[in-house]
C-alpha positions as CSV (number, residue, x, y, z in Angstrom):
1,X,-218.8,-29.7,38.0
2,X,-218.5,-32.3,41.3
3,X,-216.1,-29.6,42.7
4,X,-213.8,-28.9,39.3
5,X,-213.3,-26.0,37.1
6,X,-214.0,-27.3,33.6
7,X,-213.0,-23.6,32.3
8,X,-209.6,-22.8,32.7
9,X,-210.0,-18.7,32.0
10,X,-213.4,-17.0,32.7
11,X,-216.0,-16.6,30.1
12,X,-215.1,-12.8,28.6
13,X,-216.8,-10.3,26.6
14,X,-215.0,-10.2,23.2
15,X,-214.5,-7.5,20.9
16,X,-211.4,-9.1,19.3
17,X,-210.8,-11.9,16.1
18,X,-207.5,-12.5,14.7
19,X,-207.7,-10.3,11.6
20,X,-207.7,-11.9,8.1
21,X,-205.6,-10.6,5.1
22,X,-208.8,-8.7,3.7
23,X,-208.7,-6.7,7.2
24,X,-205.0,-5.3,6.3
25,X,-207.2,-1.8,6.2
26,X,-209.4,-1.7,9.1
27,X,-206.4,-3.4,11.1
28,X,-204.9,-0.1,11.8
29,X,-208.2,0.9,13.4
30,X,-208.3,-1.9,15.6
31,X,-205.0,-1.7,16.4
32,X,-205.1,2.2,17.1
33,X,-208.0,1.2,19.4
34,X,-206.0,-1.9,21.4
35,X,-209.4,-3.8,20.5
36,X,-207.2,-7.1,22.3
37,X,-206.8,-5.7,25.8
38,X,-210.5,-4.4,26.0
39,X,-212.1,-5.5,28.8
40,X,-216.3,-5.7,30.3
41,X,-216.3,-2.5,33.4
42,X,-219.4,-3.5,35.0
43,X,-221.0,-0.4,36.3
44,X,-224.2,-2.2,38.0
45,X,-225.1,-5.6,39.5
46,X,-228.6,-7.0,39.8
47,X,-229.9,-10.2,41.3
48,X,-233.1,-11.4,40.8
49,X,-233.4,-15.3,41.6
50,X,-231.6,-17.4,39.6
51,X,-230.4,-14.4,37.0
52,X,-227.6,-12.4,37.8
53,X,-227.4,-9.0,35.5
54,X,-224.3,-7.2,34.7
55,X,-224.3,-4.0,33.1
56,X,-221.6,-1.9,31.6
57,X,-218.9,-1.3,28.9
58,X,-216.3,-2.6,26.9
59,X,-213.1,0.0,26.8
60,X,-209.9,0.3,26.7
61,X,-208.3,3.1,28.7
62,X,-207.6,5.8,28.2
63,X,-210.8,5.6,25.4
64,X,-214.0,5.9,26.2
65,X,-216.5,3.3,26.5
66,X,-216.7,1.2,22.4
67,X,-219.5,-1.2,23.7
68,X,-222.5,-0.6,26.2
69,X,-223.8,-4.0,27.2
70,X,-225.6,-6.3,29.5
71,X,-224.5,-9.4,30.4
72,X,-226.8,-12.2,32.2
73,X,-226.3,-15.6,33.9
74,X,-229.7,-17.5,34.6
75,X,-228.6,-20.4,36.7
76,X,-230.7,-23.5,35.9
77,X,-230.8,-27.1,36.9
78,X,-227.7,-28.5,35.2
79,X,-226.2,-25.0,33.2
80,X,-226.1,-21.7,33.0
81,X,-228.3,-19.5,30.2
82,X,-226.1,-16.6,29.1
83,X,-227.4,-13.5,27.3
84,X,-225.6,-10.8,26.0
85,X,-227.4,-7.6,24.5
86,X,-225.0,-4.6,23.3
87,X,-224.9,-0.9,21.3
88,X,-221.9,0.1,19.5
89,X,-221.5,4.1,20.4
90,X,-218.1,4.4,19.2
91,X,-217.5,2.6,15.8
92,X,-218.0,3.6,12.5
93,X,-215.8,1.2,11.4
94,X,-217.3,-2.5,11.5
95,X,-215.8,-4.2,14.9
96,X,-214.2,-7.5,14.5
97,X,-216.6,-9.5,16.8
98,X,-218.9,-9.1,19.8
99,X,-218.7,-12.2,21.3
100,X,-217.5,-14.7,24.1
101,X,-214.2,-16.6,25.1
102,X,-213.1,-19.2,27.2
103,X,-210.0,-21.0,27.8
104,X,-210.4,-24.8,28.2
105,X,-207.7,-27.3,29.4
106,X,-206.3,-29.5,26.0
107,X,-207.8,-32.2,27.3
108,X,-211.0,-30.9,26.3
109,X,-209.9,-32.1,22.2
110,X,-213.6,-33.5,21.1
111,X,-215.9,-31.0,19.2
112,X,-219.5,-32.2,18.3
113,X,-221.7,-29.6,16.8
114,X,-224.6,-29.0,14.5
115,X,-223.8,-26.2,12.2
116,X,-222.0,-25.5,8.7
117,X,-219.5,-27.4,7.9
118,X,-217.3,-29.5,8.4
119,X,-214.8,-26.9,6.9
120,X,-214.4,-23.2,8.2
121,X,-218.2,-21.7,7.5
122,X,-218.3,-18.0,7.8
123,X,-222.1,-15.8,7.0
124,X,-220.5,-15.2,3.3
125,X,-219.1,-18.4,3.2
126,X,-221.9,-21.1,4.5
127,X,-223.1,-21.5,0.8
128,X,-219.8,-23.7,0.3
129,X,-220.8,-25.7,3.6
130,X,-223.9,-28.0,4.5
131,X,-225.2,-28.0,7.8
132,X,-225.5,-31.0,9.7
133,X,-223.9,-33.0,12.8
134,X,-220.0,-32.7,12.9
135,X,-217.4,-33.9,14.5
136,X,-213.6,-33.0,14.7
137,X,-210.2,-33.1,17.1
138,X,-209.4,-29.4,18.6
139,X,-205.6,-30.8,18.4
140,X,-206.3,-31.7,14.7
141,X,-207.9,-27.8,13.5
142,X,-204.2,-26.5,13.7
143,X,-203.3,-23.4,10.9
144,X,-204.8,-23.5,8.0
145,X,-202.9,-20.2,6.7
146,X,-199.7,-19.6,5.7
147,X,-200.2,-16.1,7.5
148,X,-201.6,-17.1,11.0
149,X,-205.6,-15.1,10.8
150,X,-208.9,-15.6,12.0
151,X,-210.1,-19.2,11.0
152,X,-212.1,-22.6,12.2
153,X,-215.3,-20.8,12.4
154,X,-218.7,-22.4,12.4
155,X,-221.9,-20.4,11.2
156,X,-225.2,-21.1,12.5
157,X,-224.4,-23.5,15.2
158,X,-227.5,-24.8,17.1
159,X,-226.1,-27.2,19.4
160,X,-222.2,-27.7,20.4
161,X,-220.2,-30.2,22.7
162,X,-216.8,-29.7,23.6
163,X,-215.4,-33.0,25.9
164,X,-212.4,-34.4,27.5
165,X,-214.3,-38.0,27.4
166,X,-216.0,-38.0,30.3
167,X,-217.1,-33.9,30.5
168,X,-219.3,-32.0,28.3
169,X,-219.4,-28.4,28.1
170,X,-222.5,-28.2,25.7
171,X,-223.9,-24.7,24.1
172,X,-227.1,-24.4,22.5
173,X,-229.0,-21.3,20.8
174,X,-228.1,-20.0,17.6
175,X,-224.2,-18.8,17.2
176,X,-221.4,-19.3,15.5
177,X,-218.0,-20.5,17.2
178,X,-214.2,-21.6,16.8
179,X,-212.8,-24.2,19.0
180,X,-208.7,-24.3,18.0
181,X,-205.8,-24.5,19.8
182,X,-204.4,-21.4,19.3
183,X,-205.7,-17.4,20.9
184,X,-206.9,-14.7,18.9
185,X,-203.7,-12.8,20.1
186,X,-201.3,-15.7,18.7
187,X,-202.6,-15.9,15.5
188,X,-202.4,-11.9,15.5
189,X,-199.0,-12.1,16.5
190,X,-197.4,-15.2,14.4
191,X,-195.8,-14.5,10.7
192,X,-195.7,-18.0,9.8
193,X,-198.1,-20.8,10.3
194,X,-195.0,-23.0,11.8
């Protein structure tokens, strides 16, 4: 925006969450898999106006391909439409997430969304939340654990604004997202909430 990188990583294709204490099973698997370090091989490359198409896999070498999927930027006055559309040919197991991530500077510490909440609301969890408009510090959503998982998660979001005070990053649709301070691979890592 006016010259500025609001994102401080690149969005990424994510097959990775922090896994919980029910996933002490199904961690091995991921683990075994290096799930973490997988990363989008894009095999192809369209353009077609204002949408640019990437198509390829999610792996980890030396496995073979876990995810085939297409990725797709439609450029539009004022943002960028993203679609993702994907077909898991190598898990039996469920995978942790197919999904998006970003780094953004601290700065960017105010969340509005419309969603479940205001606590954590995940699909088998929303019945404990209401959705509505909510509001909360990124700074402030710290652990919740004693043992550092996957948590801060918002089910059926339809509109969300991250902002520094003066920029937005706004995403709109229907998804569900975290916005903490902390990476998958930190809480993964991390015994202790301190």
């Amino acid at each position: 925006k006016d010259g500025k990188n609001l994102l401080k990583e690149p969005l990424k294709l994510n097959l990775f969450r922090a896994p919980t204490d029910n996933d002490r099973i199904v961690r091995r698997y991921w683990d075994k898999f290096d799930l973490s370090h997988a990363q989008f091989e894009v095999r192809k490359v369209e353009m077609d106006g204002n949408v640019v198409r990437f198509t390829g896999g999610i792996a980890r070498q030396p496995y073979e391909t876990y995810v085939n999927c297409e990725l797709s930027y439609r450029f539009e006055k004022g943002g960028v439409a993203v679609a993702i559309s994907y077909k898991n040919n190598f898990f039996k197991e469920f995978l942790p997430r197919i999904g998006v991530k970003f780094a953004l500077c601290k700065c960017f510490d105010d969340v509005r969304y419309l969603g479940y909440g205001p606590q954590e609301s995940y699909i088998d969890k929303r019945i404990s939340a209401n959705k509505n408009y909510y509001e909360y510090k990124v700074s402030e959503n710290g652990c919740q654990y004693i043992k550092p998982q996957e948590y801060g998660s918002h089910y059926d979001t339809n509109f969300l604004c991250i902002s520094n005070g003066k920029d937005c990053l706004k995403a709109e649709g229907s998804f569900s997202f975290s916005a903490r301070p902390f990476s998958d691979e930190e809480l993964s890592l991390k015994a202790h909430n301190w």
